[in-house]
N, C-alpha and C positions, 0 to 999 in steps of 0.2 A: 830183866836182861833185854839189853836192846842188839837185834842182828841184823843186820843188812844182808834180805835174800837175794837182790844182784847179784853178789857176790856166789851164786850158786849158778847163774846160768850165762854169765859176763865175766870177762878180766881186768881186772882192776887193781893195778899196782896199791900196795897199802903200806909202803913202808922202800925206803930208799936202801935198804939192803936187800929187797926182796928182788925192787926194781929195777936196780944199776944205776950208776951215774955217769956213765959214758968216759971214765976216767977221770974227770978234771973235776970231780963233788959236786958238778952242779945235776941236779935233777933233772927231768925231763921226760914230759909225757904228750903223746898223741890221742888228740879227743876225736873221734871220725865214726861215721854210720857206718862204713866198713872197714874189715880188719888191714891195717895197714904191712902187717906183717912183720912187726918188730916187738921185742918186749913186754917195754914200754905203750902198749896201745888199749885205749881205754872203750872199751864199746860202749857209745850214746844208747844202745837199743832202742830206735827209734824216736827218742827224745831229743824236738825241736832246739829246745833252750834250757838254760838251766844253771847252777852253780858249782865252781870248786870250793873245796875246801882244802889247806893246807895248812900244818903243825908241823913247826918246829920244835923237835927238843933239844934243850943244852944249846942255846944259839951262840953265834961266835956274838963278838962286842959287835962287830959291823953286820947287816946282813943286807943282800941285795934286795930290791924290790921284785916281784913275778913279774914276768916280761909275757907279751903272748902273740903270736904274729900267724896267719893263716898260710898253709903254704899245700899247694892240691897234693892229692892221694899220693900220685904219683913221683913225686918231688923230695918224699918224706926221710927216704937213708938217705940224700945227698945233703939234706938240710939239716941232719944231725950227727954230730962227731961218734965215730965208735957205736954204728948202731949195731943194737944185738939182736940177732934176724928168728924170726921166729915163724917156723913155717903153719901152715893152717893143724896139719895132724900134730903139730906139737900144740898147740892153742888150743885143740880138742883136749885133750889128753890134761893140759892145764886145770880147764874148766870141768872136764872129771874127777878129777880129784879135787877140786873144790868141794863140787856137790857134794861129793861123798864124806869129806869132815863139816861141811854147812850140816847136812844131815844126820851124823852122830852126836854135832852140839844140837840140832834141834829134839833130838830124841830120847833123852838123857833124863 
């Protein structure tokens, strides 16, 4: 069994129901060393550089290519449609109940 322990002390959208799509189906996520305050916001934890990865299941015939464009911290709800605002004690509170089913599948 393979687990990804970020996922225990990080937020990490995993799945585009989980995450939102802003309304219009298109996805969307902020990659940033600090929490940007939405969602959708993926903490680097201090990691310079590095990769995504994304899966499609059930793809329509057409699908768009990943687009990615840098836009500062501050800039981040005006640059995306319908963002859904996620204050810090709720991001804690996220990230607690992660740990806590991260730690009952590790315990098993």
């Amino acid at each position: 069994m393979s687990t990804d322990l970020d996922g225990m002390f990080s937020t990490m959208p995993r799945a585009i129901a989980r995450a939102g799509d802003g309304g219009d189906g298109m996805f969307r996520a902020v990659f940033s060393h600090e929490d940007p305050g939405i969602a959708n916001g993926i903490d680097l934890r201090g990691i310079p550089r590095g990769a995504a990865l994304v899966r499609v299941a059930n793809p329509p015939a057409t699908l768009a290519a990943p687009t990615a464009r840098l836009v500062p911290i501050g800039d981040v709800t005006q640059a995306l449609p319908r963002t859904a605002p996620m204050p810090p004690a709720t991001r804690e509170r996220v990230i607690a109940a992660r740990r806590r089913q991260m730690t009952r599948l590790l315990l098993r």
